[in-house]
MINUVEX-192568 format. One line per 3 residues: number of its first residue (from 1); for each residue x, y, z of N, C-alpha, C. Coordinates in Angstrom, 3 decimals, m for minus. Layout:
N
NUM) X:Y:Z:X:Y:Z:X:Y:Z; ... .
end
This chain:
266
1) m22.873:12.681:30.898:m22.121:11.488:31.273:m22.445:10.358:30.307; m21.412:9.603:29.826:m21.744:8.179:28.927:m21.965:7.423:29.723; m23.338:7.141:29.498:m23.740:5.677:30.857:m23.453:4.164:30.070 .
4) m23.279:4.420:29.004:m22.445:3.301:28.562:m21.234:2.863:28.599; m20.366:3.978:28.867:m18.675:3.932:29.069:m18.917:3.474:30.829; m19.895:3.663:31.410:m19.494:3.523:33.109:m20.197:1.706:32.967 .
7) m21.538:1.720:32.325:m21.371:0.380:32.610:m20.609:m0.697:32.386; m19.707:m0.071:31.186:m18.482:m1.144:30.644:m17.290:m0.974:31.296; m16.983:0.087:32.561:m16.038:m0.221:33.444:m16.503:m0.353:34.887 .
10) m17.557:m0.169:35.186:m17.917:m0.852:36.659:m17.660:m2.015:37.004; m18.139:m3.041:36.306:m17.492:m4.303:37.111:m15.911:m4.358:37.519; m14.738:m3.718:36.643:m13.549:m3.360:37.172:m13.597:m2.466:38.486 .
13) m13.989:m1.372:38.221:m14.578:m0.150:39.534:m14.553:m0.860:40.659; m15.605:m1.924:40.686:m16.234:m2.054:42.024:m15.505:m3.745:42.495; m14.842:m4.326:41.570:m14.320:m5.474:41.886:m13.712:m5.819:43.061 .
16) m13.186:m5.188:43.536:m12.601:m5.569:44.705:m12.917:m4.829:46.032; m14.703:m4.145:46.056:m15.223:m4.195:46.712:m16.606:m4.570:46.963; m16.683:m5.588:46.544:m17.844:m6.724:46.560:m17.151:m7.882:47.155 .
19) m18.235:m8.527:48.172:m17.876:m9.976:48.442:m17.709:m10.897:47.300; m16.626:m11.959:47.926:m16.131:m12.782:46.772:m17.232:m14.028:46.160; m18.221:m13.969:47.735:m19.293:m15.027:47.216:m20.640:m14.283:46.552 .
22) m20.309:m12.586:46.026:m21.451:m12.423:45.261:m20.706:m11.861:43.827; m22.303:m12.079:42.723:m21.657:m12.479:41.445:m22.432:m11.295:40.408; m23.316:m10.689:41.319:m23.622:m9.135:40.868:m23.906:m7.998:42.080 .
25) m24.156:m6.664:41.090:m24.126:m5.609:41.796:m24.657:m5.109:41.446; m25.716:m4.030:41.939:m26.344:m2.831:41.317:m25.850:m1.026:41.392; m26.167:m0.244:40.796:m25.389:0.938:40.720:m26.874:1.954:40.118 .
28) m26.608:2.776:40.528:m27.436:4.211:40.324:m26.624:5.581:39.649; m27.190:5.728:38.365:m26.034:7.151:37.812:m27.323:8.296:38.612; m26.352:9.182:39.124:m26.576:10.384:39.440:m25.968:11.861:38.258 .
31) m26.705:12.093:37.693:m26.083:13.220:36.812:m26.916:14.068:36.327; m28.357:14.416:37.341:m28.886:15.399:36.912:m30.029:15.423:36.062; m30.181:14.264:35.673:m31.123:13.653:34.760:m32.102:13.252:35.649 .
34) m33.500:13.774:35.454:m35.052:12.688:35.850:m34.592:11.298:36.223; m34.851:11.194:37.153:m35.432:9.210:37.211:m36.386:8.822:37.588; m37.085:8.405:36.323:m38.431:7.113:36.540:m38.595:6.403:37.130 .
37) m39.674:5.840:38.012:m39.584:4.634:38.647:m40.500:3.831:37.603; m40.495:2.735:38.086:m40.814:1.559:37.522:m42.430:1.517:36.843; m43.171:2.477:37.822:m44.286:2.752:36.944:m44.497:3.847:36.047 .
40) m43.435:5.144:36.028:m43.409:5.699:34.793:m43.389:7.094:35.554; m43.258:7.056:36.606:m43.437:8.713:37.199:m42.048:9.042:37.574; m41.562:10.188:37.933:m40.334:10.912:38.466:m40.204:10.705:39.995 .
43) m39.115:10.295:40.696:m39.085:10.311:41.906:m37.816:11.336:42.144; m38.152:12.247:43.339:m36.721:12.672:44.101:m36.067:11.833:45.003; m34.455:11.396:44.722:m34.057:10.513:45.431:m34.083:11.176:46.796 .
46) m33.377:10.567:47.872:m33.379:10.568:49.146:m31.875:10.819:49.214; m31.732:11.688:50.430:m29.805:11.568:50.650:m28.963:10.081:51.286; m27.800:10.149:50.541:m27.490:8.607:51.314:m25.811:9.121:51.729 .
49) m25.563:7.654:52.297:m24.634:7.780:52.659:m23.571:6.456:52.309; m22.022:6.909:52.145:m21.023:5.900:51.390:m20.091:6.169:51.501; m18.821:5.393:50.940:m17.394:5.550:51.030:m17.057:5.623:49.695 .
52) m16.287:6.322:49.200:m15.537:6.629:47.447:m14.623:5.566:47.588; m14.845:5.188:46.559:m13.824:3.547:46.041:m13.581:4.167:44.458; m13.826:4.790:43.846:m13.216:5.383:42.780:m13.589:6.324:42.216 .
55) m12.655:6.642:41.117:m13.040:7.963:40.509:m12.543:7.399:38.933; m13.708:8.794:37.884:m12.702:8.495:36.737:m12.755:10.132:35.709; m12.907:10.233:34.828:m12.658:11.529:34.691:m13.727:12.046:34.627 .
58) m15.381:11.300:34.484:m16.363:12.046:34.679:m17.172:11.084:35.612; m16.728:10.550:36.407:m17.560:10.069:37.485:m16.762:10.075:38.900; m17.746:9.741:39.726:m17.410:9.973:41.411:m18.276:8.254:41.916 .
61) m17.263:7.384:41.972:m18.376:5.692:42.345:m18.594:6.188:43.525; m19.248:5.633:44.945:m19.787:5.740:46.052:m20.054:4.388:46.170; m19.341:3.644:47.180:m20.424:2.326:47.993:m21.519:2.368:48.780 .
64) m22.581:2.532:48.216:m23.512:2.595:49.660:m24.280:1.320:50.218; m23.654:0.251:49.736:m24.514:m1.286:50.172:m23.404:m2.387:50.317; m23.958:m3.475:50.620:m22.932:m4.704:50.476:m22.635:m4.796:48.963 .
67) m23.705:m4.798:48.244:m23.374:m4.701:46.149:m24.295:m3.683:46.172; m24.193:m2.325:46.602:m24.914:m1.422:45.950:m23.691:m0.239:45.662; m24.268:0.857:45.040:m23.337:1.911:44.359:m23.903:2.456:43.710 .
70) m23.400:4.060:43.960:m23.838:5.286:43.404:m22.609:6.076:42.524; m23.200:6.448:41.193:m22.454:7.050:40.290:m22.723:8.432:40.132; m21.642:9.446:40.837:m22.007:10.658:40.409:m21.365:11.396:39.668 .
73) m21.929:12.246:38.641:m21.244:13.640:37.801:m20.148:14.219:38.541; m19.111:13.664:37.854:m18.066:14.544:38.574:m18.421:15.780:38.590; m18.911:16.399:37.541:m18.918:17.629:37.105:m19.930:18.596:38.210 .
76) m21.146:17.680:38.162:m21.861:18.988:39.234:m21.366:18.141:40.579; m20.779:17.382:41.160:m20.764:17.464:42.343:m20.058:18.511:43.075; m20.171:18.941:44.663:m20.087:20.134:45.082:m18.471:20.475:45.421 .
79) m17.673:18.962:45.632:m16.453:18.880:46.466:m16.149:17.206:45.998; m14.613:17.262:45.791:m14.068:15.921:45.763:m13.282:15.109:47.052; m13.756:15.016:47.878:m13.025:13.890:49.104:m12.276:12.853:48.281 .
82) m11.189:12.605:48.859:m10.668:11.324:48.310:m11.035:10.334:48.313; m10.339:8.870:47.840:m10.957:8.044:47.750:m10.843:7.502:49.303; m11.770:6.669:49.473:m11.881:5.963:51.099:m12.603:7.189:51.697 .
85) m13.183:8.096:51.485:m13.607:8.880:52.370:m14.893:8.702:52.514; m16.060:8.469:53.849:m17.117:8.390:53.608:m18.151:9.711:54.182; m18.945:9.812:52.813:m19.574:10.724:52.689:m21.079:11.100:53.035 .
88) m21.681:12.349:53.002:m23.161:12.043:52.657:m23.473:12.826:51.455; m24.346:12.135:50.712:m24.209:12.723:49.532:m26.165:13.051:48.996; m26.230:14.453:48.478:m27.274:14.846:48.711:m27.681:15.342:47.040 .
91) m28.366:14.206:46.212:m28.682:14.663:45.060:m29.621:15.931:45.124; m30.348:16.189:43.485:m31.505:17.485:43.826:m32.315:16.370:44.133; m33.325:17.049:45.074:m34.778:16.943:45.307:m35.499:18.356:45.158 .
94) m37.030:18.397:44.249:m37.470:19.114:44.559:m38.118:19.674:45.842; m38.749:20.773:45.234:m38.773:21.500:46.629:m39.933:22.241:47.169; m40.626:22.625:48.191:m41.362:23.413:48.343:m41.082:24.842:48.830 .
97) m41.886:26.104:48.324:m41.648:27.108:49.419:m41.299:27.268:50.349; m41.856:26.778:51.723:m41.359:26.374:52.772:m39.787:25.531:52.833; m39.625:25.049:52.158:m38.230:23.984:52.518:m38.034:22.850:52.298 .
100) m39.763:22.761:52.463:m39.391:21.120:52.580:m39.297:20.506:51.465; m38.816:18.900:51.332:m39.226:18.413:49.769:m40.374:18.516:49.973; m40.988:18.601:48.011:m41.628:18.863:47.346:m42.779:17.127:47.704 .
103) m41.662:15.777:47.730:m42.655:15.245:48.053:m42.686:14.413:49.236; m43.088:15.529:50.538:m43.377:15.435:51.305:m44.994:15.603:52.164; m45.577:13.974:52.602:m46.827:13.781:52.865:m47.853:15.143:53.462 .
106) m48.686:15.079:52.817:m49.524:16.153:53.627:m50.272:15.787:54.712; m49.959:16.839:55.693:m51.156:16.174:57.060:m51.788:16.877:57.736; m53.149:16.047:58.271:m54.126:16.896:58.222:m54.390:16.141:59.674 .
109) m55.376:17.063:60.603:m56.097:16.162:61.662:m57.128:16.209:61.328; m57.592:14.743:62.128:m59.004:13.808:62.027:m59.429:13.893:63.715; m60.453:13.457:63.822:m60.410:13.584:65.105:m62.096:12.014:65.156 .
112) m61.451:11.466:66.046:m62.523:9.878:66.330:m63.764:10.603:67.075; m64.614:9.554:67.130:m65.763:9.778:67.451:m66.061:10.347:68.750; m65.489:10.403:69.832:m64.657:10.784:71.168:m64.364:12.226:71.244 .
115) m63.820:12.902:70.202:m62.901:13.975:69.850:m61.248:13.775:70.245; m61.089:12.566:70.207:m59.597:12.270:70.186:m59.025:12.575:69.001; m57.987:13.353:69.133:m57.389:13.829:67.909:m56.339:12.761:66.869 .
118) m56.207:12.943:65.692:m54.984:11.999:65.214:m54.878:12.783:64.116; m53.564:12.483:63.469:m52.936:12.862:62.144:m52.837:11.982:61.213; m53.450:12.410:59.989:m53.386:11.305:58.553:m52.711:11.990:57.807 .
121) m51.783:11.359:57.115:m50.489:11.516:56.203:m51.422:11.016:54.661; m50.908:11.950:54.106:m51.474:11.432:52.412:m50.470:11.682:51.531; m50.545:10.857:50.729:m49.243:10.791:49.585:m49.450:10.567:48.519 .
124) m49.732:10.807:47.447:m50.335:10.920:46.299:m48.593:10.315:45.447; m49.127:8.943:44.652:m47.734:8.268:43.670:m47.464:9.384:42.830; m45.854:9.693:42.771:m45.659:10.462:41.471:m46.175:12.190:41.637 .
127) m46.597:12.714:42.891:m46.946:13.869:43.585:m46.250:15.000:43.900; m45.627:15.624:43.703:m44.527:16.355:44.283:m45.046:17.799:43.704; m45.890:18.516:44.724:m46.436:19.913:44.299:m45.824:21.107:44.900 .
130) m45.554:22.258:44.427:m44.902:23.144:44.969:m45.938:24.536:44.644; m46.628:24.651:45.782:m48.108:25.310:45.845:m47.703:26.642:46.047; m47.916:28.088:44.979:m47.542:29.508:45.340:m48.418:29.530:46.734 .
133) m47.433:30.682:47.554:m48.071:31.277:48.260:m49.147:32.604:48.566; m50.093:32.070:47.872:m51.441:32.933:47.387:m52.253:32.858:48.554; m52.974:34.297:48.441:m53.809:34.154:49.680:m55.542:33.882:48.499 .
136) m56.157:33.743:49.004:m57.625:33.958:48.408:m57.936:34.967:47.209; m57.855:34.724:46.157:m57.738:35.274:44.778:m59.122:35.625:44.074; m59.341:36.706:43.355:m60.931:36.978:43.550:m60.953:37.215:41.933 .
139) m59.915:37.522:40.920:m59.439:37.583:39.484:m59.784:36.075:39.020; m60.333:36.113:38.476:m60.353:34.248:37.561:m59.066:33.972:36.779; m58.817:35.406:35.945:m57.655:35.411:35.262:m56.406:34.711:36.259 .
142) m56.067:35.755:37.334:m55.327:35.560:37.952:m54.948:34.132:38.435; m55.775:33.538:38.655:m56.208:32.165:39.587:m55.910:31.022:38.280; m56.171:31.527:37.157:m55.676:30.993:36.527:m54.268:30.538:36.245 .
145) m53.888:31.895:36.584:m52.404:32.332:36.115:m51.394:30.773:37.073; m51.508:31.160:38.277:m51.376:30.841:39.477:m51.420:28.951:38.959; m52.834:28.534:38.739:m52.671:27.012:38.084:m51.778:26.844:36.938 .
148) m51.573:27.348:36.409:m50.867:27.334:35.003:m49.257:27.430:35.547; m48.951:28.182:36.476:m47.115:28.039:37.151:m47.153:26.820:38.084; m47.857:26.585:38.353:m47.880:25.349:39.279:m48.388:24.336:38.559 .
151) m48.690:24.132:37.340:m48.742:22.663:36.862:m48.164:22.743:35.516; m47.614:23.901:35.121:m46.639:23.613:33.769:m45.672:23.002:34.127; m44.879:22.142:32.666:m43.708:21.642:32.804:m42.421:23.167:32.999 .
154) m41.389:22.700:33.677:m40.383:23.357:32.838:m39.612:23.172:31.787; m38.737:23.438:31.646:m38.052:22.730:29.674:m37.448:21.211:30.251; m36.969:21.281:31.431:m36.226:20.198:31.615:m37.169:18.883:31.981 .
157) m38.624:18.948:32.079:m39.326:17.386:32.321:m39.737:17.276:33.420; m38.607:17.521:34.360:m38.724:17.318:35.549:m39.989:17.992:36.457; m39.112:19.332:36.241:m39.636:19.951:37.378:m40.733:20.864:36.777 .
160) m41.813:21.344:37.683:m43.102:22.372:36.904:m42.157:23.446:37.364; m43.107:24.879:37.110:m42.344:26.028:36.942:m41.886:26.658:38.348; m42.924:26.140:39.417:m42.664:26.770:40.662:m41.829:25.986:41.303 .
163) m41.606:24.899:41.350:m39.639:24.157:41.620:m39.242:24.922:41.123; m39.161:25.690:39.559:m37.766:26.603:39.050:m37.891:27.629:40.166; m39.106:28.336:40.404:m38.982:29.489:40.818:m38.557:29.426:42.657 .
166) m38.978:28.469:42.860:m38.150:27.426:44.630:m36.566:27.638:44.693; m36.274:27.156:43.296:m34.844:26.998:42.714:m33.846:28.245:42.708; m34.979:28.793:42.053:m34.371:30.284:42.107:m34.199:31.617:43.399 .
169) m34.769:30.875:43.944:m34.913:31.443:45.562:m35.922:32.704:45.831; m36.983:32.262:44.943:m38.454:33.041:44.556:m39.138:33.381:46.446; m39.400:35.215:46.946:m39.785:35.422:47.433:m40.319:36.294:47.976 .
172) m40.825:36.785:49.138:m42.126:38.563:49.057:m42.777:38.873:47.783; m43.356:37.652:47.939:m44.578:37.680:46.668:m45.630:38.845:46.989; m46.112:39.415:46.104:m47.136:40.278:45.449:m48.184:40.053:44.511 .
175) m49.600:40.281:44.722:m50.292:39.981:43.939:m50.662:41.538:43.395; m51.318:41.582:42.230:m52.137:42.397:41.584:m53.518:41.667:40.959; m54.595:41.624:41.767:m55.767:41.164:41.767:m57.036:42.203:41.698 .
178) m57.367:42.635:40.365:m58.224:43.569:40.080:m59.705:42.745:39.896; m60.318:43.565:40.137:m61.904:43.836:39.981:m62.353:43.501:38.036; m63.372:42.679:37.905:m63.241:42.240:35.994:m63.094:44.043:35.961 .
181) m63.687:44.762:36.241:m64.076:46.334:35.010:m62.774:46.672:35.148; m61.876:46.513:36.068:m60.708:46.837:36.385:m59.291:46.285:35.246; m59.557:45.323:34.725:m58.818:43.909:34.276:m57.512:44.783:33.273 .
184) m58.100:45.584:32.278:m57.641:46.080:31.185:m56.290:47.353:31.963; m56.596:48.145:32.805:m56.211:49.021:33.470:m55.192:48.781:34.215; m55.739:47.486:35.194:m54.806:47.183:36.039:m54.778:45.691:35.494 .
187) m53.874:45.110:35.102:m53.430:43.857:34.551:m53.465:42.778:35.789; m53.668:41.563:35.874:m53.291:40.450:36.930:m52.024:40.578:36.923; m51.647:40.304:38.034:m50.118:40.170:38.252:m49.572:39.333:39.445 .
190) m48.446:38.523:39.132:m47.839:37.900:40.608:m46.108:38.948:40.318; m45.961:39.084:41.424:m44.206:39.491:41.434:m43.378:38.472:42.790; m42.253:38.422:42.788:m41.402:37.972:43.288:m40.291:38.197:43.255 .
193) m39.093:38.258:44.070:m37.836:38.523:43.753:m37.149:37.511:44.052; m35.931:37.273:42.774:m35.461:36.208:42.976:m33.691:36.159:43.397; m32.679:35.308:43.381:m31.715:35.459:43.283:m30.618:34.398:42.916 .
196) m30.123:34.627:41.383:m29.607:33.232:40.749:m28.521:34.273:40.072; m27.210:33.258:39.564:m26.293:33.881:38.713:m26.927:34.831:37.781; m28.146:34.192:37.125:m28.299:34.968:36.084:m28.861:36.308:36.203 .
199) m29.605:36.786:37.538:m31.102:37.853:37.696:m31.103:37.355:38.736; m30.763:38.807:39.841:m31.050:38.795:41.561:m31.860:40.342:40.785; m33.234:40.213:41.473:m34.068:41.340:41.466:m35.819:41.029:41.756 .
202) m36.565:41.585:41.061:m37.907:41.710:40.910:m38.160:40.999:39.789; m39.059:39.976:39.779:m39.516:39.812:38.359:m41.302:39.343:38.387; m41.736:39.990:37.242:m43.248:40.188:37.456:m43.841:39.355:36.618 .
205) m44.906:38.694:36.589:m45.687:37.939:35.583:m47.252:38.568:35.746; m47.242:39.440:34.153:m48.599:39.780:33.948:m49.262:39.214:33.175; m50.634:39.190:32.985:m51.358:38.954:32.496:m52.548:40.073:31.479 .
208) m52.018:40.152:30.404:m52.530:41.136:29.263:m53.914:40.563:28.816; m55.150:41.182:29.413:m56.192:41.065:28.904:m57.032:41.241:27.082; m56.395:42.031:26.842:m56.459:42.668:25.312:m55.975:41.323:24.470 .
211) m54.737:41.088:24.552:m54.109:40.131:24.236:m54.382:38.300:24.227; m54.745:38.467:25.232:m54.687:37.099:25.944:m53.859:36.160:26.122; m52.550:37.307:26.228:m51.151:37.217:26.333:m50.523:37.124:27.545 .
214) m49.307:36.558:28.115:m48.982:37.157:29.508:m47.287:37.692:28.906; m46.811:38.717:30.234:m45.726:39.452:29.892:m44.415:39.052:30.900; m43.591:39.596:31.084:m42.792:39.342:32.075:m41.513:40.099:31.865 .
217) m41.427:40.858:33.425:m40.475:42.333:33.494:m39.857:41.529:34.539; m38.312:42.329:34.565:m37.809:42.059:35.167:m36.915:43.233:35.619; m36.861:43.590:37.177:m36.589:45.174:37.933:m35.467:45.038:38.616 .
220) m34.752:45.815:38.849:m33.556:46.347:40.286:m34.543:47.478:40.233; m34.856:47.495:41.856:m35.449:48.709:42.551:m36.553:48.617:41.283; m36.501:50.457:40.943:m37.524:50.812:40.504:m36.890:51.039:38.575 .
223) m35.988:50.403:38.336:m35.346:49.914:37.046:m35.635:48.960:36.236; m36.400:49.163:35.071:m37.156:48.138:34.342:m35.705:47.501:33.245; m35.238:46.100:33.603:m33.904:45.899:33.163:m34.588:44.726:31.631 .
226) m35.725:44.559:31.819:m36.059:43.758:30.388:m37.739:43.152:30.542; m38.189:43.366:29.399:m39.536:42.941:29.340:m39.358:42.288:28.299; m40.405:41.220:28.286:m40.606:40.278:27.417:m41.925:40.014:27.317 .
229) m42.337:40.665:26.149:m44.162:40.335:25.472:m44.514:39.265:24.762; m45.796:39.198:24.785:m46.577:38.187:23.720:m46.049:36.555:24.386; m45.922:36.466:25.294:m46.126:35.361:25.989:m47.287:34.085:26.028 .
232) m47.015:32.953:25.306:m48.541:32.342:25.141:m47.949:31.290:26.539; m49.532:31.168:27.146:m49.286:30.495:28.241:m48.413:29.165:28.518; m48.089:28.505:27.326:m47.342:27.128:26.848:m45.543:27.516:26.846 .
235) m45.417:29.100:26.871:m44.223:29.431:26.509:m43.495:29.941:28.060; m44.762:30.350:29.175:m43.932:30.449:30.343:m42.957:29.873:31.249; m42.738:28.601:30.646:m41.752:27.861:31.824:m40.272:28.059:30.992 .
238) m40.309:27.984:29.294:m39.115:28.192:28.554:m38.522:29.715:28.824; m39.546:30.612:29.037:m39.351:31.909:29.321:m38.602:32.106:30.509; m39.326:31.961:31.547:m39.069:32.418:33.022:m37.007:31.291:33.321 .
241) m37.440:30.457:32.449:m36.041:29.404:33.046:m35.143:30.236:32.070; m35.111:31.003:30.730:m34.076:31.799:29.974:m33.522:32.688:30.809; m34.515:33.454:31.320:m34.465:34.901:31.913:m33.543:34.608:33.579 .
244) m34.264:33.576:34.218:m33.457:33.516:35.706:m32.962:32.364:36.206; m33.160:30.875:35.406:m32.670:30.006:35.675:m30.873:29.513:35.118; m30.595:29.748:36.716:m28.777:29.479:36.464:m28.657:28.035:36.026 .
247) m29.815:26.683:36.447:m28.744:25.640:36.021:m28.550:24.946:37.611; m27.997:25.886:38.839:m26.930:25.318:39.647:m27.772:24.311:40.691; m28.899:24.304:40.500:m29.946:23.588:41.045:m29.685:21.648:40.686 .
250) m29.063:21.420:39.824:m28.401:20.011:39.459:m27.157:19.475:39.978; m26.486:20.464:40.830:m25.468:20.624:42.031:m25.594:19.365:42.511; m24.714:18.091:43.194:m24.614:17.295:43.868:m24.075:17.373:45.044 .
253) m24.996:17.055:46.152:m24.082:17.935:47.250:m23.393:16.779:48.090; m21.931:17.252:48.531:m21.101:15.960:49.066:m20.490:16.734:50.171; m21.095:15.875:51.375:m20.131:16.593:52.522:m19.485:15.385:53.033 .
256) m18.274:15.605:54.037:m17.473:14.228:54.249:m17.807:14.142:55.491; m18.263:12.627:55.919:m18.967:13.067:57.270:m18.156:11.688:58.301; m18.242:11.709:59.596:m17.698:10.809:60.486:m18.313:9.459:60.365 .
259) m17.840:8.459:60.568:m17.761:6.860:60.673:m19.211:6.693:61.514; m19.237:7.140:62.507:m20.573:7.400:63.079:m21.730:7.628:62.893; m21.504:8.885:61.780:m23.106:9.503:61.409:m24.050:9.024:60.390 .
262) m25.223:9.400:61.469:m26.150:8.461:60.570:m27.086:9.563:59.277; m27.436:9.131:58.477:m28.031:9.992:57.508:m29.435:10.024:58.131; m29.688:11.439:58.059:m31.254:11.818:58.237:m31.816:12.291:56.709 .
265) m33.042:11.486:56.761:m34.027:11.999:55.548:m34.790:13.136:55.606; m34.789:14.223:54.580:m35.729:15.807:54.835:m37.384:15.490:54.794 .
end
């Protein structure tokens, strides 16, 4: 999207839905791109809700304030409502295994001096972790492996590798967790099966001791449909996003909803 072509026709856009006694407006492009906040970290927006006051050949405006407004990609949004229609509109947020967003508080109980119980919420600025579902790992290699998908980038900035693999609808994980004398024989391994335009199947991430390489196969059933060697650990997130990442994860989702309804946050 040219965010320069939209800021030089928004004030037309939105003109004649702004009050006459205000003399600016603010606007948000939605198109798939990271957004920074003000101290320098990535935030996932929140879903909102608005009425379409225009369109143009690569944008979708949205009112969602007295002078506020949302600009979305025509292109990935999910559905076009006409104009006047009010919507809810659901950018990406990352994600966790479970479902939930990615940055959603963790909570734990405390319990007072009494044994009265309570819940503390923690939120770490700029936080958004998407933790494999590993049980107790006894391989160093492995455990390694495991930190290294969960705190690499992927190509796109945004997201580390296990959002892609969230994305990709990564699940019935498998470990291969050998014994050190074991290491060479039986390789570390995580598997998962995923399912995206590109690769619905099995796909495995080993870890080549000899090497100090990791590998990555990819199966229907018991059908080895492509391996890819000599993997340096810096190269797994460009890898794994070639092989199974469709992309459709930048989707804008727009449903048209009643005069009534109120937006709930995930």
């Amino acid at each position: 999207m040219d965010h320069q072509a939209i800021r030089t026709l928004m004030p037309k856009l939105v003109s004649g839905h702004i009050p006459h006694n205000s003399r600016t407006f603010k606007f948000r492009v939605f198109d798939g791109q990271p957004q920074p906040s003000t101290l320098g970290f990535y935030i996932d927006p929140k879903p909102f809700e608005g009425k379409i006051i225009a369109k143009t050949d690569e944008a979708i405006i949205v009112k969602t304030g007295r002078v506020d407004f949302a600009v979305l990609d025509r292109h990935l949004a999910t559905q076009e409502p006409d104009e006047g229609a009010k919507v809810l509109v659901q950018p990406y947020a990352r994600r966790r295994f479970d479902g939930q967003r990615a940055d959603t508080p963790d909570e734990r109980t405390e319990f007072t001096s009494d044994g009265t119980p309570y819940t503390v919420k923690t939120y770490i600025l700029g936080s958004a972790p998407a933790k494999l579902p590993a049980p107790e790992l006894r391989c160093p290699e492995l455990q390694e492996l495991v930190h290294q998908l969960e705190q690499l980038p992927a190509s796109d900035g945004f997201r580390r590798i296990t959002h892609m693999l969230v994305d990709a609808g990564a699940k019935d994980f498998n470990w291969v967790d050998p014994l050190p004398r074991d290491i060479i024989k039986t390789p570390p391994a995580v598997s998962f099966t995923v399912s995206t335009a590109k690769f619905q199947g099995q796909v495995t991430v080993l870890y080549k001791r000899g090497d100090d390489l990791y590998a990555v196969e990819l199966r229907r059933g018991e059908e080895l449909i492509q391996r890819v060697d000599e993997i340096f650990f810096d190269m797994l997130g460009e890898t794994l996003e070639r092989l199974i990442d469709d992309g459709t994860w930048k989707q804008i989702r727009i449903e048209v909803v009643s005069e009534k309804r109120r937006v709930t946050g995930n």
